[in-house]
Backbone as numpy.savetxt, mean C-alpha at the origin, in Angstrom:
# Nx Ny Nz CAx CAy CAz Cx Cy Cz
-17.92 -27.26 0.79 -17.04 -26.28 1.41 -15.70 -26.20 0.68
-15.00 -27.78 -0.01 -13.82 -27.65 -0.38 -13.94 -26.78 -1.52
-15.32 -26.68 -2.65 -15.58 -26.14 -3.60 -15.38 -24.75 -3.77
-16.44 -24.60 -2.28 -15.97 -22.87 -2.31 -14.36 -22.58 -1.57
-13.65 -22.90 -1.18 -12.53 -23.10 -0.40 -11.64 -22.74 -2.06
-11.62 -23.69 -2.67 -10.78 -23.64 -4.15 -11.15 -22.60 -5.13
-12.72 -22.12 -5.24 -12.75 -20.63 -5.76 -12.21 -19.86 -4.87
-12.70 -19.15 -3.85 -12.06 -18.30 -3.54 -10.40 -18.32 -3.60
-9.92 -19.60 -3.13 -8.18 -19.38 -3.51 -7.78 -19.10 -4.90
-8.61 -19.32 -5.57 -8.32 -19.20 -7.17 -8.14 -17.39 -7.62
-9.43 -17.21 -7.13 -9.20 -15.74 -6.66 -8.20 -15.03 -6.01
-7.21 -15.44 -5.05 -6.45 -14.89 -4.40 -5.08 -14.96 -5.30
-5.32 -16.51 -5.86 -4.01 -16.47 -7.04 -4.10 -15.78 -7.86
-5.10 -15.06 -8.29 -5.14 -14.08 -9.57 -4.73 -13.07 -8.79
-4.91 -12.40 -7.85 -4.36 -11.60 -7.18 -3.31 -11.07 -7.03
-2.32 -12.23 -6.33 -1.14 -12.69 -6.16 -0.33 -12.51 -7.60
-0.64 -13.23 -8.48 0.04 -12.91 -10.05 -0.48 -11.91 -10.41
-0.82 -10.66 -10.36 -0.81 -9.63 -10.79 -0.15 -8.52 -10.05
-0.35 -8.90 -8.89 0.86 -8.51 -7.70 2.18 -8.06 -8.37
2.40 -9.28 -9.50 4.18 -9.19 -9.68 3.82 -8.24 -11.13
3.06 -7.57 -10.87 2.95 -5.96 -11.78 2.68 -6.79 -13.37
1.95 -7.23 -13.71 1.24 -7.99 -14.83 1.82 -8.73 -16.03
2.79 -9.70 -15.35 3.65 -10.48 -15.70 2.56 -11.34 -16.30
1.41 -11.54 -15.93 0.94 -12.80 -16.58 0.25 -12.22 -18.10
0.12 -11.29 -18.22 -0.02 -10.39 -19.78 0.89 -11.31 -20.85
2.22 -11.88 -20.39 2.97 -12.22 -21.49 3.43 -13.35 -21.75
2.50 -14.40 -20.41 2.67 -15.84 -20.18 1.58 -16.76 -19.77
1.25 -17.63 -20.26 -0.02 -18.30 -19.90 0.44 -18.40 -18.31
-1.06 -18.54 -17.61 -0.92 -18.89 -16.45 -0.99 -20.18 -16.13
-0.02 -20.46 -14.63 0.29 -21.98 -14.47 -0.84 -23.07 -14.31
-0.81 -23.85 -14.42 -2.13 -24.85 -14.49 -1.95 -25.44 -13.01
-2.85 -24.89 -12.32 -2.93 -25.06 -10.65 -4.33 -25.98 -10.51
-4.06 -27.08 -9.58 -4.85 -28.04 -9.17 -6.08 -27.64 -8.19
-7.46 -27.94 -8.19 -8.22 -27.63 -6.72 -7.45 -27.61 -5.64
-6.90 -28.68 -5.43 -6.11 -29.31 -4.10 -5.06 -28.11 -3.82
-4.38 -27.72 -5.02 -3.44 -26.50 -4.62 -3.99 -25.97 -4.55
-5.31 -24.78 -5.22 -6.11 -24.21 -4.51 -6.34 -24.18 -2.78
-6.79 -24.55 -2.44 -6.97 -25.21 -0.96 -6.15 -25.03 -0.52
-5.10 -25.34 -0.78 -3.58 -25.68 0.05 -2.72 -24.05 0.54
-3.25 -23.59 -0.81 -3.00 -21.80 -1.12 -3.71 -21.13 0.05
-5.25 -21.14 0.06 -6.10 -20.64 0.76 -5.99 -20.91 2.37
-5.81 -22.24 2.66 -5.47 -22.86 3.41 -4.82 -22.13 4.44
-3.27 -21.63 3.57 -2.13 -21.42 4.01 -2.23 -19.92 4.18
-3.15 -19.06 3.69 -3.48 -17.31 3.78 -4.42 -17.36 5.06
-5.33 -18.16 5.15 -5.97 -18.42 6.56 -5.28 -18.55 7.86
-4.10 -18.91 8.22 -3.67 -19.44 9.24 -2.71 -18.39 9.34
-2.71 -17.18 8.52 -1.71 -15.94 8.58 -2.72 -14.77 8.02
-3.73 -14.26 8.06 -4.51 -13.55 7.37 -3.96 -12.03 7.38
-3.43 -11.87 8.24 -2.88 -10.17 7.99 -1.39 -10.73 7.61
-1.10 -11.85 7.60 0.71 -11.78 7.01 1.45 -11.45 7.75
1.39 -11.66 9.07 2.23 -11.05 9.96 3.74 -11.97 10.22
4.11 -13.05 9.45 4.85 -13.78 8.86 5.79 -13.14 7.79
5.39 -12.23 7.30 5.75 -11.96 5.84 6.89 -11.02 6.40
6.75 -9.74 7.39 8.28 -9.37 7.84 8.87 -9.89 8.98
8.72 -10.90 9.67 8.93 -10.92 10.94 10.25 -10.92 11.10
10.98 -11.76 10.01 12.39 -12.29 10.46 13.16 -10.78 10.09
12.41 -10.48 8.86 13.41 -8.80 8.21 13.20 -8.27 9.56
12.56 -7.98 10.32 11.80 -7.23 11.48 12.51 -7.34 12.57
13.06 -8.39 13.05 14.01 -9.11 13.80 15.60 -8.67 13.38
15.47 -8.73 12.25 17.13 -8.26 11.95 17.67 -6.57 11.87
16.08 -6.17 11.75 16.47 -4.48 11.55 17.02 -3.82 12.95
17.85 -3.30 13.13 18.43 -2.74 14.16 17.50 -1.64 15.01
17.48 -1.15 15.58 17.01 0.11 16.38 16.98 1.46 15.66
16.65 2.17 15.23 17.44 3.53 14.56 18.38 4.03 15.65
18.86 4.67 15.37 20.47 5.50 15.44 20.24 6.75 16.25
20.86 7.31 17.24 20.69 8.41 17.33 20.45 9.42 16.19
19.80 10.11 16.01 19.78 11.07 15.04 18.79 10.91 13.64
18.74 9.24 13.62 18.16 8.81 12.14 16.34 9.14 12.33
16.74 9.32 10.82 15.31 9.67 10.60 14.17 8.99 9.46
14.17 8.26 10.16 13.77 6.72 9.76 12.04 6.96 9.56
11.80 6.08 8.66 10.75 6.27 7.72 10.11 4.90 7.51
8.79 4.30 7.85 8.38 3.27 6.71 7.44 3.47 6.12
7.53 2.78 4.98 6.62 2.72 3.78 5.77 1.82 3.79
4.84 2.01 3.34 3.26 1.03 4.21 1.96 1.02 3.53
2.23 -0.14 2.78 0.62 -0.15 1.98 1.13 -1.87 1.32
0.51 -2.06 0.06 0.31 -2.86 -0.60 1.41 -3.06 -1.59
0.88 -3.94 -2.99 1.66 -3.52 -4.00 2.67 -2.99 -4.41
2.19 -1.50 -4.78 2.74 -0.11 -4.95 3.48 0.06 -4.30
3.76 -0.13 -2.74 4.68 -0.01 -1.80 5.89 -0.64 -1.82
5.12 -2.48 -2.44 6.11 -3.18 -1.99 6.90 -3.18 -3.44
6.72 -2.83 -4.12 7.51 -2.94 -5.33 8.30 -1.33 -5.96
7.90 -0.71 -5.00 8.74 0.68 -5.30 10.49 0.33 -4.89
10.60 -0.56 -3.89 12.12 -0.99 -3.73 12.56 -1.51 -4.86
11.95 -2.44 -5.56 12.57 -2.87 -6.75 12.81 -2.23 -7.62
11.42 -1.54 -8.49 11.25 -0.92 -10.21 11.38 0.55 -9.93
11.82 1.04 -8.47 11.82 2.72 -8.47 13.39 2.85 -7.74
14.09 3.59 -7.68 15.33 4.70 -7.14 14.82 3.86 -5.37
14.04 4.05 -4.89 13.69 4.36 -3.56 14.46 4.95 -2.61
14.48 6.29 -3.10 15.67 7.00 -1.55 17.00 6.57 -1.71
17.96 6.22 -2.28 18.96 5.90 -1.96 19.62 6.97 -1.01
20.18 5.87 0.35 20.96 6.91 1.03 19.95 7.37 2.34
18.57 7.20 2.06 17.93 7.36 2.99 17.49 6.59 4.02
17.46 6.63 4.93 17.08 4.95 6.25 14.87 4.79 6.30
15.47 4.74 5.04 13.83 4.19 4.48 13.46 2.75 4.73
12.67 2.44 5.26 12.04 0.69 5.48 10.70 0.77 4.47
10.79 -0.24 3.79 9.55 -0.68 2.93 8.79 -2.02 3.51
7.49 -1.86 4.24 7.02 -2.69 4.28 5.69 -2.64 3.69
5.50 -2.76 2.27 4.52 -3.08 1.54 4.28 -4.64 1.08
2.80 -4.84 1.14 2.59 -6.72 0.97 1.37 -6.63 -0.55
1.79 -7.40 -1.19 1.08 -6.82 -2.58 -0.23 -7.69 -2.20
-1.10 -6.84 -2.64 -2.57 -7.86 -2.53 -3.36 -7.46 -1.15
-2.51 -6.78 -0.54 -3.09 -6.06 0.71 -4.66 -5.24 0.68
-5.76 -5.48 1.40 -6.71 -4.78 1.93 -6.22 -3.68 3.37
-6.95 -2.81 3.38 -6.82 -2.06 4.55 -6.69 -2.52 6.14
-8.15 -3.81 5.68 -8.11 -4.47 6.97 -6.90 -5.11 7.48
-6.49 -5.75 6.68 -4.87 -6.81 6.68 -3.80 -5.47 7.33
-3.61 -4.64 6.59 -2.49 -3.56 7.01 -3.13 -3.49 8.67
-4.10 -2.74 8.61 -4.19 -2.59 10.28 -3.92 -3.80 10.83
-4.21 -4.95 11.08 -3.59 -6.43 11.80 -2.57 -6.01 11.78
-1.35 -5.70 10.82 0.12 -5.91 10.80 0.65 -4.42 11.41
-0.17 -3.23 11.66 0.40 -2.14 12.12 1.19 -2.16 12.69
0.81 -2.65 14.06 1.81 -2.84 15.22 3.42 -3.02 15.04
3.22 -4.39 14.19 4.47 -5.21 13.91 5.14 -4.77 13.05
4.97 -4.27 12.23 5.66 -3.77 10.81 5.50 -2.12 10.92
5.02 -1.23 11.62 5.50 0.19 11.41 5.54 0.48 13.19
4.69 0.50 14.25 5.08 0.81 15.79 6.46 0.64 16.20
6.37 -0.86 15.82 7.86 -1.69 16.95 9.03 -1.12 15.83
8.93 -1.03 14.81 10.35 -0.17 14.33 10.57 1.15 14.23
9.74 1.80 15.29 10.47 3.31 15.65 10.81 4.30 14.84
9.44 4.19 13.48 10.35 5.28 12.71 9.59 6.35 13.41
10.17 7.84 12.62 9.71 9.04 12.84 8.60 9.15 12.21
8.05 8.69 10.67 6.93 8.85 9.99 6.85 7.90 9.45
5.49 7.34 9.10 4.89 6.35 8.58 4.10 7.10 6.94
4.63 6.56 5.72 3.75 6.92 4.76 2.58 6.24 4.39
1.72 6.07 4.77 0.73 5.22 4.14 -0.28 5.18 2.84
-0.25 4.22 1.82 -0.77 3.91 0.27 -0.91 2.49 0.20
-2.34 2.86 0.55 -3.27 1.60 0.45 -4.70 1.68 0.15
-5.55 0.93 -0.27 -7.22 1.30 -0.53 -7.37 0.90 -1.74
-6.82 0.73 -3.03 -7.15 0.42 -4.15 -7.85 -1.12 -3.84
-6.84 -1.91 -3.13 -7.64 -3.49 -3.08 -8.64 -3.59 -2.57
-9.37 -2.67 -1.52 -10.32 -3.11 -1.27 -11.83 -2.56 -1.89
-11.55 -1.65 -3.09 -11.99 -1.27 -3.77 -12.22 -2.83 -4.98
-11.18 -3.54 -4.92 -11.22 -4.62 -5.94 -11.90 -5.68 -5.08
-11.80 -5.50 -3.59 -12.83 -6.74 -3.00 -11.99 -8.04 -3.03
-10.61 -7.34 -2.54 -9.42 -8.45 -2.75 -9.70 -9.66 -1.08
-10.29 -8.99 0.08 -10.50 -10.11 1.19 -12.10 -9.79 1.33
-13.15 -9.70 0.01 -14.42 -9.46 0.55 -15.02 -8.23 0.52
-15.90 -8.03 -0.01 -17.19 -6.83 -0.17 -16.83 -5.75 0.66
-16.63 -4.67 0.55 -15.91 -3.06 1.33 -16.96 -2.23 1.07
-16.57 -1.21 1.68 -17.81 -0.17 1.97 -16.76 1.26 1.64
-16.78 2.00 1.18 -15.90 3.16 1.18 -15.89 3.59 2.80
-16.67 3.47 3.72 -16.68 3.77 5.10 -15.82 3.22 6.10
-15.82 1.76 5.16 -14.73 0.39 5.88 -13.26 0.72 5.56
-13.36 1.29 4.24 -12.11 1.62 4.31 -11.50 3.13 4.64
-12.17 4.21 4.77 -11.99 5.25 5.99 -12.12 4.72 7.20
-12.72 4.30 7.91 -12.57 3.65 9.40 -11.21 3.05 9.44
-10.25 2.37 8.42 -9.18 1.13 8.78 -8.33 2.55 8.96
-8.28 3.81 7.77 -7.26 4.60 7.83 -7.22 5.19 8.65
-8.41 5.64 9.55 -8.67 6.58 10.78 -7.75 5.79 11.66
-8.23 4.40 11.96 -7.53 3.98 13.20 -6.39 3.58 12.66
-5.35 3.38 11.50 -3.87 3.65 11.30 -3.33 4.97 11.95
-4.04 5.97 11.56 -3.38 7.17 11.88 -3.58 7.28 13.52
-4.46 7.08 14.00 -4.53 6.91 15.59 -3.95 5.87 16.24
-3.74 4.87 15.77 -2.24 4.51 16.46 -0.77 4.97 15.83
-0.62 5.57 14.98 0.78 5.93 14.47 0.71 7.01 15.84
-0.32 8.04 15.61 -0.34 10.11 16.50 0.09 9.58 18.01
-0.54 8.37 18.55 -0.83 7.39 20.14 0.90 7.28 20.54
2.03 7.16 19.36 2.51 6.58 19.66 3.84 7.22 19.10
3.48 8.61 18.56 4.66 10.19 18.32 5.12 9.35 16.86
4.52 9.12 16.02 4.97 8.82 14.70 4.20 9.63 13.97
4.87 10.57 13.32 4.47 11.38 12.15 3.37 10.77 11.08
2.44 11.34 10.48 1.67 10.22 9.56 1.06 10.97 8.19
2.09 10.44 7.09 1.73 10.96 6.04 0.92 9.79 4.92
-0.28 10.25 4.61 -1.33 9.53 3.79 -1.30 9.90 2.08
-0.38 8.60 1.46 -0.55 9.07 -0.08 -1.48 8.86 -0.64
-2.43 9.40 -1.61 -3.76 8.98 -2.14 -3.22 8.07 -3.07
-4.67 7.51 -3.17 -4.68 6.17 -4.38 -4.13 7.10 -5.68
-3.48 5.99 -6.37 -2.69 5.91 -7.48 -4.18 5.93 -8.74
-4.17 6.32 -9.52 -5.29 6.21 -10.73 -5.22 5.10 -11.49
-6.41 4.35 -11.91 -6.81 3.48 -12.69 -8.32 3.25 -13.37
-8.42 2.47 -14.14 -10.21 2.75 -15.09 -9.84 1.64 -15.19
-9.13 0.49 -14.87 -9.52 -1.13 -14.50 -8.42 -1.93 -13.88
-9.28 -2.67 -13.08 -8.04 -3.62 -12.64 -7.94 -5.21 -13.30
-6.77 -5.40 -13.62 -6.70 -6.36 -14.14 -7.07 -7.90 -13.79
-6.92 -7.82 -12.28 -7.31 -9.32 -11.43 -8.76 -9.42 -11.62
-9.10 -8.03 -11.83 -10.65 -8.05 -11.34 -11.39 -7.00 -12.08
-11.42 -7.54 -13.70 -12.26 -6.14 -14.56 -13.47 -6.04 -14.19
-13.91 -4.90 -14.60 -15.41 -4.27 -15.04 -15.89 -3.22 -13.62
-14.71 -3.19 -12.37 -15.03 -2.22 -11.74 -15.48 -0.87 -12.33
-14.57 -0.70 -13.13 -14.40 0.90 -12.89 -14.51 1.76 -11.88
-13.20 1.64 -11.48 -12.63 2.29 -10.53 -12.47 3.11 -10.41
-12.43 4.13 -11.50 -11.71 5.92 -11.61 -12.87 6.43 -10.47
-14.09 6.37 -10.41 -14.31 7.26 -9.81 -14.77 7.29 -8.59
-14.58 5.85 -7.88 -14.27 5.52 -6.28 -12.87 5.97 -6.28
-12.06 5.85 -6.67 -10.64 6.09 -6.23 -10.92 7.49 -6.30
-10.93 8.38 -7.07 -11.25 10.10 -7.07 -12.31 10.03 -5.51
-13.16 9.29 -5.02 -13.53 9.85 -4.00 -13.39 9.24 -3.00
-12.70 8.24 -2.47 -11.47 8.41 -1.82 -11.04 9.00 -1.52
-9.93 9.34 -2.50 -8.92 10.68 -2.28 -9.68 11.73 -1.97
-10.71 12.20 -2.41 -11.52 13.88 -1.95 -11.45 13.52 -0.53
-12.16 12.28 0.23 -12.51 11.87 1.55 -10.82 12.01 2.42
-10.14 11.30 1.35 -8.82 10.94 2.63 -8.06 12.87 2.53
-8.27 13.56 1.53 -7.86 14.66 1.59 -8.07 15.93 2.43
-9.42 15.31 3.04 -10.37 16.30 3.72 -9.90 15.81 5.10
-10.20 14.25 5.46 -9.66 14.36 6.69 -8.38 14.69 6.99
-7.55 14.30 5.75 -5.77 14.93 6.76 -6.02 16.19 6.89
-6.22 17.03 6.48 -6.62 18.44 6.77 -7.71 18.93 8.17
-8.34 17.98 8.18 -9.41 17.93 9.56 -8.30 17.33 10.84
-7.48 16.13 10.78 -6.79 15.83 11.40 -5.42 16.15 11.61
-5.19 16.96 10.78 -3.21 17.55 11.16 -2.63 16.88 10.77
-2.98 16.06 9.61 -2.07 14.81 8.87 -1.51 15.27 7.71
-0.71 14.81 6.89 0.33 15.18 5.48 -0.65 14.37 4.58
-1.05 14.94 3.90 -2.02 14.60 2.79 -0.73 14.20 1.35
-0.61 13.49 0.97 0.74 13.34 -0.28 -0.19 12.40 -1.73
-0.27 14.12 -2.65 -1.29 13.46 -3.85 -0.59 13.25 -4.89
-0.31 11.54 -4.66 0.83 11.12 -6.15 0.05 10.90 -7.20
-1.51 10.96 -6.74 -2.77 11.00 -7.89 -2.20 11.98 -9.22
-2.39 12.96 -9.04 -2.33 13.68 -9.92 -1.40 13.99 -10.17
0.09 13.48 -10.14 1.41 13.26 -10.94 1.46 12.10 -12.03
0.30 11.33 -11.77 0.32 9.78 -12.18 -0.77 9.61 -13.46
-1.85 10.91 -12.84 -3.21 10.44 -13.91 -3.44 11.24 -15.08
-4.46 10.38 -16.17 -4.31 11.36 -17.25 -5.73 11.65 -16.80
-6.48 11.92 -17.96 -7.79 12.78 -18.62 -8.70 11.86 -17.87
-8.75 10.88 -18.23 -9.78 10.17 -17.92 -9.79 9.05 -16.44
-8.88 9.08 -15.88 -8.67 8.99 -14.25 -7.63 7.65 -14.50
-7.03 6.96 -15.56 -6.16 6.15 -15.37 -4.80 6.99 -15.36
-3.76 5.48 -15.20 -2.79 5.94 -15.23 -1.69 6.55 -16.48
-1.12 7.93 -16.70 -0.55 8.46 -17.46 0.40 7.01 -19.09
-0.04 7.51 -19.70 0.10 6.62 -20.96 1.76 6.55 -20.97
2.86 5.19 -20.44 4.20 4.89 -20.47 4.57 5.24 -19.23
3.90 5.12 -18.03 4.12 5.51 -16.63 3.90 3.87 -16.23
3.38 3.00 -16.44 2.55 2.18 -16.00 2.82 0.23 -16.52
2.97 -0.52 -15.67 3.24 -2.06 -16.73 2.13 -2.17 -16.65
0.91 -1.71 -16.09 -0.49 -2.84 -16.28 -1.80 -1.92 -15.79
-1.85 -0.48 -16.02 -3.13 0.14 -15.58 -2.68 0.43 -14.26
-2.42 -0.45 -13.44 -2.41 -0.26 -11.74 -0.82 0.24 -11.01
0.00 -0.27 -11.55 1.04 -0.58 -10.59 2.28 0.37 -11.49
2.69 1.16 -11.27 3.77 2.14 -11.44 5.17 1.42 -12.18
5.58 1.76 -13.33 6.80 1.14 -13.81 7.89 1.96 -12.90
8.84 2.20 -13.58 10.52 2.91 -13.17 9.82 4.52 -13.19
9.16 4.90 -14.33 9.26 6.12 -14.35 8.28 7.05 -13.75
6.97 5.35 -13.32 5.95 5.93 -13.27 6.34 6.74 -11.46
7.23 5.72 -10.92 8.13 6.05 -9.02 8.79 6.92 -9.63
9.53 7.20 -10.61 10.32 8.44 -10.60 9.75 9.58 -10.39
8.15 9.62 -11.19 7.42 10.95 -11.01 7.10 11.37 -9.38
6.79 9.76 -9.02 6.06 10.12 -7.23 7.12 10.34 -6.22
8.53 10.47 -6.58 9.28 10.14 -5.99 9.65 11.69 -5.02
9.50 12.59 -5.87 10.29 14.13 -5.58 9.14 14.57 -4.59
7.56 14.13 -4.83 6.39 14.97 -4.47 6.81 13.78 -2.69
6.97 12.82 -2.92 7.08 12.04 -1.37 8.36 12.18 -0.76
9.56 12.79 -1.07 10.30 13.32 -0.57 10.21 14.93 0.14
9.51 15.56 -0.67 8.98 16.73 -0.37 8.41 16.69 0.68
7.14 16.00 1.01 6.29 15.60 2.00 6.95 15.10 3.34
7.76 14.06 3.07 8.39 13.61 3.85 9.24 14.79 4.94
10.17 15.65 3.89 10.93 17.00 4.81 10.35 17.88 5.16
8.94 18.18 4.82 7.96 19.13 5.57 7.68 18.26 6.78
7.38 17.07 6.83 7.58 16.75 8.20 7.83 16.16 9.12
8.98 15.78 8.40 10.32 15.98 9.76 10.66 17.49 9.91
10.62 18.07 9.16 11.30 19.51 9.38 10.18 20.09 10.67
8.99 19.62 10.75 7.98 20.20 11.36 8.02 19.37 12.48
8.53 18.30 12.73 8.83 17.54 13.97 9.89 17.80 14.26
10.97 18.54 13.91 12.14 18.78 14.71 12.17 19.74 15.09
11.18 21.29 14.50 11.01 22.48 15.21 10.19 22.05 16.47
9.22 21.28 16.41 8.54 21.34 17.72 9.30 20.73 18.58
10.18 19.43 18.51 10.77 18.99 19.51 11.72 20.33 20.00
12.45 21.30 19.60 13.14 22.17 19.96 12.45 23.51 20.66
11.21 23.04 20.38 10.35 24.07 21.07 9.99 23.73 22.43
């Protein structure tokens, strides 16, 4: 059991270091023990959706404001590192709660806690690539439409706006080659595109600001195939602002109605 206990954590550490957008491209990786293995795995078990990971930020964030029009950001990776290597809104009462390494399943566990209880007006959600990589276990393209269905049905349950960005483009992931991914992620997005449109949801396609010819990501947009540099958020930045004021603008006519 400890055997398989230390692969799979081994796995999660490759994960995890690629997380920090493919830093390990330019540095051997650290020489980690079974026992740390274990200790790693161990320690993701006894928190499996991470609901640890904002609690205390979560605790300190205030209420919104009369008037504010407060926003979180909600996926993986991509999410969580757009605060750092992108602009992110300055000026705007934007919350980022992205956890890198995230599956769909994990985000739904943490819904509640990290986008309900902080009261924004809209929730963006960009997530699905990991479980395409089989980052907590074998996925079904169905498993991961079912997690997004019931995100968006508790955001609608609970008067939070819900805008769905499609997967970002890639033709490999680095934690985990030989997928080939381009063309689950393309149908995905056809799937998640069809339902916001079936459901009254904001469909937001940073896909095709991001991808070239062959379904990866645009050549100097990118540190590692997957994960968006400075310029690659600069491109997604105007199309999710856009999105964003269509609707609020569309939630503040109806409240006045």
């Amino acid at each position: 059991m400890r055997q398989i206990c230390a692969a799979v954590a081994a796995g999660l550490l490759n994960v995890a270091l690629w997380g920090q957008g493919g830093s390990v491209q330019t540095q051997a990786p650290p020489q980690v023990t079974a026992q740390q293995r274990v200790e790693t795995l161990e320690k993701k078990l006894t928190d499996w959706g991470q609901l640890g990971y904002y609690r205390e930020a979560n605790a300190k964030l205030a209420a919104p404001t009369a008037g504010e029009e407060r926003v979180v950001f909600y996926g993986a990776s991509v999410v969580e590192f757009w605060r750092t290597r992108g602009a992110f809104f300055p000026g705007k009462p934007y919350v980022d709660r992205g956890i890198s390494g995230q599956t769909t399943p994990q985000m739904l566990v943490r819904f509640r806690q990290d986008v309900i209880d902080l009261h924004p007006k809209a929730v963006v959600i960009l997530g699905g690539s990991n479980d395409i990589a089989g980052n907590t276990g074998p996925m079904t393209p169905e498993m991961t439409e079912a997690n997004w269905q019931s995100m968006a049905e508790l955001a609608k349950a609970n008067g939070i706006a819900v805008i769905f960005a499609s997967l970002p483009p890639s033709t490999d992931f680095p934690w985990k080659k030989g997928l080939k991914p381009a063309e689950k992620i393309r149908a995905l997005n056809a799937w998640l595109k069809e339902y916001c449109a079936r459901a009254s949801l904001t469909y937001l396609d940073v896909y095709s600001v991001l991808t070239d010819a062959d379904g990866g990501m645009k050549e100097g947009f990118s540190l590692d195939g997957v994960h968006p540099n400075a310029k690659g958020y600069a491109l997604m930045e105007p199309v999710t602002q856009a999105a964003i004021d269509a609707v609020l603008q569309k939630d503040s006519t109806a409240v006045r109605r």
